[in-house]
GUTORSE-660564 format. One line per 3 residues: number of its first residue (from 1); their letters; for each residue x, y, z of C-alpha. Coordinates in nm, 2 decimals. Layout:
N
NUM	A	X,Y,Z ~ ... .
***
This chain:
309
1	XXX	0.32,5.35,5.67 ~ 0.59,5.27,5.86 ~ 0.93,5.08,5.73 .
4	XXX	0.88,4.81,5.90 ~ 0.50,4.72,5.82 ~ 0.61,4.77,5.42 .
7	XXX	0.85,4.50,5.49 ~ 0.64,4.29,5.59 ~ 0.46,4.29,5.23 .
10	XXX	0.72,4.23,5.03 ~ 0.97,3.96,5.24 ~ 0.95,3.64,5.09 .
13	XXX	1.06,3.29,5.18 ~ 1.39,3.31,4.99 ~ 1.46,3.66,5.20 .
16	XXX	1.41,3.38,5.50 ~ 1.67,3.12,5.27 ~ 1.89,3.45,5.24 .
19	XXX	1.92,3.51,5.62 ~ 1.96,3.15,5.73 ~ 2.24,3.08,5.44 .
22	XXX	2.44,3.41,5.52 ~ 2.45,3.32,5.88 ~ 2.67,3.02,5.82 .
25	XXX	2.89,3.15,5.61 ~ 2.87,3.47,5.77 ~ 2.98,3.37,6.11 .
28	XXX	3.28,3.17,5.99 ~ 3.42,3.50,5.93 ~ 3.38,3.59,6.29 .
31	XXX	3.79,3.61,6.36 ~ 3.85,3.81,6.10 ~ 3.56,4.03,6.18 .
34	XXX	3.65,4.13,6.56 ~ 4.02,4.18,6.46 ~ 3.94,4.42,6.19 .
37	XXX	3.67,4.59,6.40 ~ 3.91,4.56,6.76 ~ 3.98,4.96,6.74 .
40	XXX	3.59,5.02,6.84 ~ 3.49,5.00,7.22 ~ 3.20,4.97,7.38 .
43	XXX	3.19,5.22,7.71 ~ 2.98,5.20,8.03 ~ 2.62,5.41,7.90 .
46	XXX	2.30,5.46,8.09 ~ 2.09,5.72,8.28 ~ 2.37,5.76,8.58 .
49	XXX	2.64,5.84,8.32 ~ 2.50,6.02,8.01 ~ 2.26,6.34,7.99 .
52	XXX	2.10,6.18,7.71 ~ 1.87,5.95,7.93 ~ 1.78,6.34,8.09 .
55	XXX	1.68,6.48,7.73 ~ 1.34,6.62,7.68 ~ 1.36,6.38,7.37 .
58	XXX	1.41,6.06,7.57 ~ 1.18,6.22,7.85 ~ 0.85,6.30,7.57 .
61	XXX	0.88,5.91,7.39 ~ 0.95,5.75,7.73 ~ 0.75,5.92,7.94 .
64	XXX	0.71,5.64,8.17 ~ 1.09,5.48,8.20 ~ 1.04,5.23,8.06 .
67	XXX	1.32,4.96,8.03 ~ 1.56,4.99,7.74 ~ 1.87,4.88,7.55 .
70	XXX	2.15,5.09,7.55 ~ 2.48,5.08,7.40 ~ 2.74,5.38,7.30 .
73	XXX	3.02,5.31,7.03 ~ 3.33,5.50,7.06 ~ 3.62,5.50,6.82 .
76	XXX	3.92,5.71,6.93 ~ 4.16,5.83,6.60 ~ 4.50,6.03,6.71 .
79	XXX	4.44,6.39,6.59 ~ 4.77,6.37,6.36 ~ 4.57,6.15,6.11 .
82	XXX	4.25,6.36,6.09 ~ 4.26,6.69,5.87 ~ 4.35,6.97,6.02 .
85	XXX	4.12,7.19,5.88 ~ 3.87,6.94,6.05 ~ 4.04,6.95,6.39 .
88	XXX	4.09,7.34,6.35 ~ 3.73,7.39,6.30 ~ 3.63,7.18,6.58 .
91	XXX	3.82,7.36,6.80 ~ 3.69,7.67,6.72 ~ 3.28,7.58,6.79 .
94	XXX	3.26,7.45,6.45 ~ 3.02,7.13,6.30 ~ 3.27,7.00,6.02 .
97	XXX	3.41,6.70,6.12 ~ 3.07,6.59,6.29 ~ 2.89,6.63,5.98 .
100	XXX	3.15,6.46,5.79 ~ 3.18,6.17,6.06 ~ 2.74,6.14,6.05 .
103	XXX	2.74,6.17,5.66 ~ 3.04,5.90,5.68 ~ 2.83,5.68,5.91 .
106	XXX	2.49,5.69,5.67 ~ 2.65,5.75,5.37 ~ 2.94,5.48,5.38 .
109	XXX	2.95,5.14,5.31 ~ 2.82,5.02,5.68 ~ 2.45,5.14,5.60 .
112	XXX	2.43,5.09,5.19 ~ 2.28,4.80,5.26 ~ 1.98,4.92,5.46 .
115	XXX	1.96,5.26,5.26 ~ 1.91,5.05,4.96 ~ 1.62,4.81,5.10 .
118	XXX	1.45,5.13,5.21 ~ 1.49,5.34,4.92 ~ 1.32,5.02,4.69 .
121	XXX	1.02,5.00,5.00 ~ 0.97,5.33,5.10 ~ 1.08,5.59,4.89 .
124	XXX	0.75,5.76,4.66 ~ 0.66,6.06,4.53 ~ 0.56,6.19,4.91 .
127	XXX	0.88,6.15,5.07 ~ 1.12,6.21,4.76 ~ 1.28,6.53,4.93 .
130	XXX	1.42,6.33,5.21 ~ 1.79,6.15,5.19 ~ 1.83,5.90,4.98 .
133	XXX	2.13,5.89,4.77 ~ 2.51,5.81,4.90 ~ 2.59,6.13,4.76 .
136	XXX	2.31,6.34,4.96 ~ 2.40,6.14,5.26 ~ 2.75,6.24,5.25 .
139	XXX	2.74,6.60,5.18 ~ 2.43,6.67,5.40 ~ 2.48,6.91,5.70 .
142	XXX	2.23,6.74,5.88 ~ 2.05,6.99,6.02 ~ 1.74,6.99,6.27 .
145	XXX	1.44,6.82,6.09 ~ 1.63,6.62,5.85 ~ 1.53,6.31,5.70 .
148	XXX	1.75,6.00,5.67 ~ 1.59,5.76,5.42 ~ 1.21,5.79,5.60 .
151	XXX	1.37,5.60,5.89 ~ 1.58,5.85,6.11 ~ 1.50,6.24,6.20 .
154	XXX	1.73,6.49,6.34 ~ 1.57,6.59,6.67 ~ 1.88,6.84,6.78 .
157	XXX	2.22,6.94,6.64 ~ 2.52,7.14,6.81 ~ 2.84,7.16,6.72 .
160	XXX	2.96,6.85,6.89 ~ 2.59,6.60,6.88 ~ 2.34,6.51,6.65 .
163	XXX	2.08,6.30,6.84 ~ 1.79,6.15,6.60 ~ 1.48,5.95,6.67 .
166	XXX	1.46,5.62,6.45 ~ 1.27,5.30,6.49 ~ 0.96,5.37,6.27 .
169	XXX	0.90,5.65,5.99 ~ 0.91,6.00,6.12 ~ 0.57,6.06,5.99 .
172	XXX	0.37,5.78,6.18 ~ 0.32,5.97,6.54 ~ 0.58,6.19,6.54 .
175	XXX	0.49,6.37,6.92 ~ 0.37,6.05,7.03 ~ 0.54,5.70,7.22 .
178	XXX	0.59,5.41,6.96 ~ 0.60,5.05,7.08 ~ 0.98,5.05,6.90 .
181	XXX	1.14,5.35,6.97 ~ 1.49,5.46,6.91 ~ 1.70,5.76,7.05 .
184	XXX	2.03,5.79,6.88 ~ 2.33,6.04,6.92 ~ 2.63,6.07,6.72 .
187	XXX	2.92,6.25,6.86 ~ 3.27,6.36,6.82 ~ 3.51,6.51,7.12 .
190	XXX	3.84,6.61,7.08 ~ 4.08,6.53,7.39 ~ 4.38,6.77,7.36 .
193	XXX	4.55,6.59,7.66 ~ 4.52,6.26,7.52 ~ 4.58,6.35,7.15 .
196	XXX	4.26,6.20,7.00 ~ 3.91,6.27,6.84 ~ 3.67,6.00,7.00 .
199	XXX	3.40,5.94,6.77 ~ 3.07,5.78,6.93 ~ 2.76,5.64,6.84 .
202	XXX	2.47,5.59,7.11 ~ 2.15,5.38,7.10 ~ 1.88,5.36,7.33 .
205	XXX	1.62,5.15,7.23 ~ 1.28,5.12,7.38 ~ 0.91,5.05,7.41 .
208	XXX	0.73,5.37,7.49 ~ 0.40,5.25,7.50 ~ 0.42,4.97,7.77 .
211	XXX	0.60,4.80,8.01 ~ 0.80,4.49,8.00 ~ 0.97,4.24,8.17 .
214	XXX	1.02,4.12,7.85 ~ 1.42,4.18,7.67 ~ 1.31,4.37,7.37 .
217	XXX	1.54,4.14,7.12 ~ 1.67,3.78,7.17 ~ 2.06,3.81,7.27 .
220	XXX	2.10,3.70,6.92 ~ 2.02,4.02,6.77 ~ 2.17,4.26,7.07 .
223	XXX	2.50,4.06,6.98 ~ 2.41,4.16,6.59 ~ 2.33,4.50,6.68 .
226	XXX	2.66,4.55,6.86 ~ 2.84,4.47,6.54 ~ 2.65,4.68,6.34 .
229	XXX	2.71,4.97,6.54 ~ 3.10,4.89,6.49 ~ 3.02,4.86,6.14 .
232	XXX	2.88,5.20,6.08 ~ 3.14,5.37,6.31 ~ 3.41,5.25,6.12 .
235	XXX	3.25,5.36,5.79 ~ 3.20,5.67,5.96 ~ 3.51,5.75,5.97 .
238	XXX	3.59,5.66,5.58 ~ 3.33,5.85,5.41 ~ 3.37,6.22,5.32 .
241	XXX	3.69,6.16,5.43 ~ 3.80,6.27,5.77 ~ 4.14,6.20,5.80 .
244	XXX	4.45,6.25,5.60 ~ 4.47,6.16,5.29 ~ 4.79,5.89,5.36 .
247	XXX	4.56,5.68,5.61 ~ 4.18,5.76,5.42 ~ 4.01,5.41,5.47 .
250	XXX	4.22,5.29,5.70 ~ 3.96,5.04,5.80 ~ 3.88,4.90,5.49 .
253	XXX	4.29,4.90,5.42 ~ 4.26,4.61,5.69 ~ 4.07,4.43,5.55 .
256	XXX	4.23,4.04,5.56 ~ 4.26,3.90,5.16 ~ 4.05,3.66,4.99 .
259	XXX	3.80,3.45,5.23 ~ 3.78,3.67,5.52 ~ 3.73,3.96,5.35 .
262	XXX	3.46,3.79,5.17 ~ 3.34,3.61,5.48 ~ 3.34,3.98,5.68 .
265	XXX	3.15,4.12,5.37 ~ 2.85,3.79,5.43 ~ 2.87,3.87,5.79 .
268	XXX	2.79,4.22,5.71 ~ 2.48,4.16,5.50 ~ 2.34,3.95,5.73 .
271	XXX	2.35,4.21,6.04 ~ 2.22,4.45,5.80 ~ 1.90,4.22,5.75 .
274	XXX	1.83,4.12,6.07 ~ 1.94,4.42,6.31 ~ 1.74,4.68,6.04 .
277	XXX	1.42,4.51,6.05 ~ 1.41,4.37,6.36 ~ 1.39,4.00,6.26 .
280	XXX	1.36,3.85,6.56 ~ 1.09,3.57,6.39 ~ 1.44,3.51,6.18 .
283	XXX	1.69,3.42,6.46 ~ 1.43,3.24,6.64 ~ 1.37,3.02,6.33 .
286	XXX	1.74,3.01,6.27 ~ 1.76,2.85,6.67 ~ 1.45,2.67,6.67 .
289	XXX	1.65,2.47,6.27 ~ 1.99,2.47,6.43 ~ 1.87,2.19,6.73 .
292	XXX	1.87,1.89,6.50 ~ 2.19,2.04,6.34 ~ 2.08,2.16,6.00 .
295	XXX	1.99,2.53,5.90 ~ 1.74,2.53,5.63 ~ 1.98,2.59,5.34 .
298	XXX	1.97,2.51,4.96 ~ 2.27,2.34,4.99 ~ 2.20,2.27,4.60 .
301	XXX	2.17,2.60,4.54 ~ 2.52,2.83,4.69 ~ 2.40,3.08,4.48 .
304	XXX	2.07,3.14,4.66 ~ 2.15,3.48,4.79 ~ 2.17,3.63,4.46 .
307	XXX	1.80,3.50,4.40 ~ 1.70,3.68,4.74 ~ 1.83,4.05,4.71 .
***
């Protein structure tokens, strides 16, 4: 049974309450979010540009083209602050700092969230051997055919790319188009010229089994998922740590003080639930509340998220 469809047994009202809450006191922390994420770009990505859109992968679960979302992260670090042993290795055909950089990216504080709604749904007796734990996550070598939390699969690994398949559990039609689909690739580059490691993360989302003209999330969710994906870059890059030990967490060491951190921490929690279970029925209720000016929340009860999760 896919992640998705288990969710849909066990949300409740107050998970709604939860969302529509965090939003308002999520967003307020907006400033503070984009400065401390500024270092993470979003480059031009799609068929003309990348030889992902060319992969057999994309080719077998899209056999059709069908349209699709597609974004690629990229965070650029000067090669002075990342281990050397790390940049050594790279250089020389190794896998090191990429598996460091994925294990950083599943196994840091960007995807806890998620990993710990989907270990409490989906994790049983059947699917116990996949990754689960922050400490699996971060030490894993992600090799072909692992298992991220019965959510992601790695389709293909080389020294420089992992590309995985997500959307849906990798055991629900594994050789087979899914109506949510999701081709991922996480990368790292060294640039000897310009003195950096870029560190990416690409999505391409689609629907493999038909076509539409349909977008396949509201604009308020693409926004979400665009911060997410700076999210998890950013703890990519502070989990087994990558660089030196002088400038380890260097993202969370700008982090602003009091409020804002706390407001970037709401903001965070709420991209987590929406963008990982693709709650579109949640921003569209969150839209269809916000026209007369009121949200839906307890204001009675400010401690309502700690009822929900």
């Amino acid at each position: 049974m896919s992640s998705f469809r288990r969710l849909n047994r066990f949300l409740t009202p107050k998970v709604f309450t939860f969302c529509k809450y965090t939003i308002i006191t999520g967003l307020t922390g907006a400033t503070s979010w984009q400065i401390w994420s500024r270092h993470c770009y979003f480059e031009p990505f799609g068929p003309e540009n990348d030889p992902l859109f060319q992969s057999k992968y994309f080719w077998r679960f899209n056999p059709n083209k069908h349209p699709s979302l597609d974004d690629s992260c990229v965070r650029e670090v000067p090669i002075s602050k990342i281990k050397p042993e790390l940049v050594e290795d790279a250089l020389n055909g190794g896998s090191k700092l990429l598996e460091r950089f994925c294990g950083g990216v599943w196994g840091g504080y960007g995807y806890a969230i998620q990993r710990k709604i989907l270990t409490l749904l989906c994790k049983d007796k059947t699917n116990e051997s996949m990754l689960w734990s922050k400490e699996q996550l971060l030490s894993s070598s992600y090799d072909e055919g692992t298992i991220v939390t019965d959510h992601f699969i790695v389709l293909e690994k080389t020294p420089r790319s992992i590309v995985m398949r997500g959307g849906s559990s990798p055991s629900e039609d594994p050789d087979k188009p899914r109506d949510m689909d999701n081709i991922s690739e996480i990368t790292v580059d060294i640039d000897i010229k310009k003195g950096v490691a870029e560190f990416r993360l690409k999505n391409i989302f689609f629907n493999g089994v038909k076509h539409s003209t349909e977008a396949l999330f509201p604009p308020p969710v693409v926004w979400l998922h665009f911060q997410y994906c700076k999210l998890l870059v950013e703890a990519g890059l502070g989990g087994e740590p990558i660089q030196k030990s002088e400038v380890d967490d260097l993202a969370e060491s700008e982090l602003p003080d009091g409020n804002s951190a706390n407001q970037i921490w709401n903001f965070a929690q709420y991209m987590h639930v929406v963008v990982s279970f693709r709650a579109e029925r949640v921003v569209q209720d969150i839209a269809e509340e916000g026209q007369d000016g009121s949200y839906g929340v307890e204001e009675d009860n400010p401690n309502v998220r700690n009822n929900c999760i």
